[in-house]
Structure formats: structure tokens, C-alpha cells
DOVEX-707089 format. One record per residue (C-alpha): residue in one letter; x, y, z. Coordinates in pm, whole numbers, plus 50000, padded with zeros to 5 digits. Example, Ala and Ser with C-alpha at 12.3 -4.5 7.8 and 13.67 -1.06 7.14 Angstrom:
A512304955050780 S513674989450714 
//
This chain:
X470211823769679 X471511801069932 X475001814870052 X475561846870239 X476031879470053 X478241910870109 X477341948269960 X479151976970040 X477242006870129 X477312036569828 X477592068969864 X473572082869817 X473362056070134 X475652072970347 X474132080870650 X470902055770584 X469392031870869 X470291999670843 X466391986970840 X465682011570561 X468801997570366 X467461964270373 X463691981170260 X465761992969976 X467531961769859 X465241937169967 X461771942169988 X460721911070040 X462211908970409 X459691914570618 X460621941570946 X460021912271204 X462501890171024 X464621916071020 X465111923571371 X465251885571434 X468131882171184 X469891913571365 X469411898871694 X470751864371609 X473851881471467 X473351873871140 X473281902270971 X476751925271057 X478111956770905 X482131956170893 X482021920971093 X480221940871385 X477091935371543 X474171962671460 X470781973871550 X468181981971275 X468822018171356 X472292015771308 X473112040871051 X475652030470763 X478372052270612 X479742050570287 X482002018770220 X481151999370503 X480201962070454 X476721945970531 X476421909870565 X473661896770438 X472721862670581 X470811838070292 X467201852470220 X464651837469960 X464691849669621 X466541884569779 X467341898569431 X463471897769301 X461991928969381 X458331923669390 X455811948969114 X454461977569342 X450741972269428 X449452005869395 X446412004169609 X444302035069481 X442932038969810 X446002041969987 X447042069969708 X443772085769762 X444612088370137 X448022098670126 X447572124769858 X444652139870139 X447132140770361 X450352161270192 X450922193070281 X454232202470037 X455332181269762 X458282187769503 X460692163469313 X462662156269637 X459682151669910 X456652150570092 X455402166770375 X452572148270500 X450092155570755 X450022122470951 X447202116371149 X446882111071484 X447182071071592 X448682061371220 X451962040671311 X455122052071091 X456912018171058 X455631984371110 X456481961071418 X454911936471656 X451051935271525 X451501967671286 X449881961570991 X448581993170861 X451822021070883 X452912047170664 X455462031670561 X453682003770357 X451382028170212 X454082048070072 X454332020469841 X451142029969620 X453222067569576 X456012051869359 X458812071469191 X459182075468837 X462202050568869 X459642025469069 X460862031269431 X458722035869740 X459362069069905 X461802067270192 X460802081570562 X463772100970663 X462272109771023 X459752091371265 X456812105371517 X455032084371748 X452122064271617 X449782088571847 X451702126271738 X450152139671433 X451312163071242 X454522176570971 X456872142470852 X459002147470610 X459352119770323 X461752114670058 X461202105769751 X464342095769599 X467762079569741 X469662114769694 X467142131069846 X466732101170148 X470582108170180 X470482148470199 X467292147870439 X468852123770619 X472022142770688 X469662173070775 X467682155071067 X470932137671204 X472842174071195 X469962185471376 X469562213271083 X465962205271034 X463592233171302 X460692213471468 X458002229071655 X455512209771843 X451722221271992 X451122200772293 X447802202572605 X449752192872935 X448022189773285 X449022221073506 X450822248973419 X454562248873351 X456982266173608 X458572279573518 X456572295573210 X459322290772930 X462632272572975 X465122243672844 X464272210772994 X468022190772983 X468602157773115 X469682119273048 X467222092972928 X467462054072859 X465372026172784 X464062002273040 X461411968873035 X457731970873165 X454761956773164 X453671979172867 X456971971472630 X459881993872663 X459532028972839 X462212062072850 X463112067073209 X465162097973312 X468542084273453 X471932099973535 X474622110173346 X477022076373290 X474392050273340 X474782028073114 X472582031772790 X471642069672881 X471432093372624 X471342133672646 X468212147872599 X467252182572529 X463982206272473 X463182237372444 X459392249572557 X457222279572634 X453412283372739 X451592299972475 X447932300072699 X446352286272993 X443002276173138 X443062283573485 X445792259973669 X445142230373514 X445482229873137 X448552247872949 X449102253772574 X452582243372549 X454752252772271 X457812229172258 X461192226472025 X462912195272059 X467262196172026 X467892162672006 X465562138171877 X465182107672173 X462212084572190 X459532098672345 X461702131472427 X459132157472468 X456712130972655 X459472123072907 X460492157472938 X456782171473006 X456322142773247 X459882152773440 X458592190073440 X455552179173629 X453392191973337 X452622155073171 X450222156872800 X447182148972846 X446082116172667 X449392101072708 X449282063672806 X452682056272891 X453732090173100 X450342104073247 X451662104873618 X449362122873782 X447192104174022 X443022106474047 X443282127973742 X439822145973684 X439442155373294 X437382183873227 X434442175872997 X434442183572577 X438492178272574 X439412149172268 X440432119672341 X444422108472270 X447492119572320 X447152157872261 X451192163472098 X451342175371742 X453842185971520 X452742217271435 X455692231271235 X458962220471011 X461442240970873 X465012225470665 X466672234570408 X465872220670029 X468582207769817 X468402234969571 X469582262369863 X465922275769949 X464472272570275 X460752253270322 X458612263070583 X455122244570631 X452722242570935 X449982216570995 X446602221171142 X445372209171447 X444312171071409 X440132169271515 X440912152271855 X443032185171943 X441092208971786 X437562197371994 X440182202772354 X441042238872222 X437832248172142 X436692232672518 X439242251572656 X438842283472484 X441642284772295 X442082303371951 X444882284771723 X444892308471495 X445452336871709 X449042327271721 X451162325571429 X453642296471503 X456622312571338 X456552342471675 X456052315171879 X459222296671871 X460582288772257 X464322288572172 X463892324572109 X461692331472398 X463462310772676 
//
């Protein structure tokens, strides 16, 4: 096709990402291209510009600028490998999802020298109708743990709708340096993107600076070793970039092994304690389309498990479903 297209958006893609809309129609479009497309203004929804996490409603317009061959969908390559290492990974599966286990330091999506990312390996874990399974929620290449995957485009639409209501319950396991003071609490402030040396970082601004965003968590310390290492148990309300990072950083409690917000100077680590960031989605809980409730926890990824065994810690001591710091704080 040379000329530029228009589709309206249907109604099981009401509420969908724009950069997983284009996933869906055409595969062939690499994520890179993508986001240069978007930038140049090329690609609009309703005549207005967009960002590939602009999320679409139900008869809007995209614009789709001319793209090679866009209405040949490429034959999945199952790669038997990949299916051997995702199915390793699941912790739930029905006819509507996945709950995978993802491992600590696997990216989600693809960008700027991601080659390897969940995303293209849900490819080899086709649906009957020959669709890759659709992420409906991201973590951070280095947080392990509970991500929810859909694995058709009624159920990409409900779960979607479920994250973006905030419906969905997410509890997350972290190791921060120092002990949290107070012990339980809401941590509430603004956040917004900003340039740096390292690619763009969440910075905590105030309220009506341009870009900021509310942010929200919930957390409460489960254990502690001495004064310097705390157990944190932490429920995020709204779902910002690097949220719970930012937030544990702002508390003066920053997780150990993180890169970008570690802010405490001539840091001493203790010896045994894994190396990465030590966050983990420990446990999801949302409502399925057929009106039950699911419920599933992940274990501790190795790198984790080797600091709470350092540090003395029992996991399984503490049943994550009595540990939930909305209720406590």
C-alpha cells in the first residue's frame, strides 16, 4: 500500500494502547518505527497528535501513514524454546489469561537495544485464532514477579478496563536501605518525567508543574534487620513509572539494587545479599470475566531469596493476603 489509511477503533479495542493497536493490525511495524512515525506526526487518532500510550476508545479514527505490505500478517514462528520458557514461567492460565512469573531483568516491551522482551516471546503462545497474547499491564525490566496477560482481544479489552479502573489489587515485596518512619503509611505526592544522563528519570515535583502526575502508595514494614535493612510490603494506587521506586527513594528508605534511585551516599552492603533491584510483585488479585475472583502469589525470584535468607528473613512466615498495607496503615 502506498496511500494513507484510516480504521476506526471497535469496540473489543476500547480502552487499548495505541502501540498495542498497531501490534494488533500490523505486525510487521517494528516498535522503533513506531515511535518515530508518532513523533513525526504521522500517525494521529481523530486528527490529533498521540503518544504510543495513548489509549483509544471506541469509534475514534487512527491514521495510518503508508507502511509496507501493512495488510500481510506474517505466520507465527513458534520458537519451542521460547514456549518451553514461558510455559516454566506461568503461574495461572485459563481461556482468558496468563499469569506469568516474570523474571527478574526480562524487559516487557521492546525499545532502544531490546531485543529479547516478553512481548516477542508471547508470540510462540499463539491463540487458537493465531494471535499473540496481549500484555495488558507492564513492570520494570528489573521487578519480577505476577503480570497478567491476555490471551484474546475481549479479554485484552476487559483486563484492560480492570488495570485502568484501578480494580486490579497489587502487592509488592521490596528490601529498602533503613527502616521506614514511620513503620506503615500512604506515601502521596506529584511525579513527572525529566532528561539525564541515564535516559529519562521520575522526579517528585509540585502540584501544577507542568507534566506532573499524582502518585500514590500504600506500604508497611513486615521485618527488619537492625537499622539498616527493612522488609517492605507496598500497594501501589495509581500505577506511575517507577512509582514505588520514587516513592521509597522520597521516604528516605530507597531499594536496594536500584540503579536509577539508590540515593544514599558511601553505601556499605552487607555481605550474602543478591545482586539487583530487590522489588517484586509478590501478589495480584482482579476480577475474571466470568464474576469469580483470582488470587495468585509468586515466589521470591533467586536474587531476593539469597538477601532474605542473609538477612534472616522467613518468606513464608507471612502469608501475603494478612499482610496487605491499605488495611494496616
Amino acid at each position: 500500500m502506498s496511500g494513507v489509511q484510516h480504521r476506526e477503533v471497535s469496540a473489543d479495542e476500547d480502552g487499548i494502547r495505541l502501540d498495542r493497536w498497531f501490534a494488533r493490525h500490523f505486525p510487521q511495524l517494528g516498535f522503533g518505527r513506531l515511535q518515530k512515525l508518532i513523533r513525526n506526526g504521522e500517525v494521529r487518532v481523530d486528527k490529533a497528535k498521540v503518544e504510543t500510550s495513548t489509549r483509544l476508545a471506541q469509534g475514534q479514527t487512527v491514521r495510518i501513514p503508508p507502511i509496507d505490505d501493512p495488510g500481510t500478517v506474517r505466520p507465527v514462528k513458534v520458537n519451542q524454546e521460547d514456549v518451553r520458557f514461558l510455559k516454566d514461567i506461568i503461574l495461572y492460565e485459563d481461556d482468558d489469561l496468563y499469569v506469568f512469573n516474570k523474571p527478574h531483568g526480562l524487559a516487557v516491551q521492546g525499545g532502544s537495544g531490546t531485543t529479547r522482551h516478553l512481548d516477542g516471546l508471547l508470540k510462540s503462545l499463539p491463540n487458537k485464532q493465531g494471535e499473540a497474547p496481549r500484555l495488558v499491564h507492564r513492570l520494570d525490566r528489573d521487578t519480577s514477579g505476577c503480570l497478567v496477560v491476555a490471551k484474546t482481544a475481549a479479554a485484552a479489552t476487559h483486563f484492560g478496563k480492570i488495570f485502568m479502573s484501578r480494580s486490579a489489587r497489587k502487592i509488592y515485596w521490596a528490601l529498602v536501605a533503613g527502616n521506614p518512619t514511620p513503620r506503615q503509611g500512604e506515601i502521596s505526592c506529584f511525579l513527572a518525567k525529566r532528561a539525564t544522563e541515564d535516559g529519562e528519570q521520575m522526579v517528585v515535583v509540585k502540584n501544577g508543574t507542568p507534566g506532573a502526575v499524582h502518585s500514590s502508595s500504600y506500604y508497611s514494614t513486615t521485618e527488619t534487620a537492625s537499622r539498616r535493612f527493612a522488609w517492605v510490603t507496598l500497594k501501589p494506587v495509581t500505577g506511575r513509572t517507577h512509582q514505588l521506586r520514587v516513592h521509597m527513594a522520597q521516604l528516605g528508605t530507597p531499594i536496594i539494587g536500584d540503579p536509577r534511585y539508590f540515593n544514599i551516599e558511601n553505601w556499605m552492603a552487607a555481605p550474602g545479599l543478591g545482586e539487583g533491584l530487590h522489588l517484586h510483585a509478590r501478589r495480584i488479585a482482579l476480577p475474571l470475566r466470568n464474576g469469580k475472583r483470582l488470587d495468585i502469589s509468586a515466589p521470591l525470584p533467586p536474587h531476593m531469596r539469597e538477601s532474605w535468607d542473609a538477612l534472616g528473613f522467613d518468606a513464608d512466615r507471612y502469608d501475603v493476603q494478612n499482610a496487605d498495607p491499605e488495611d494496616d496503615a
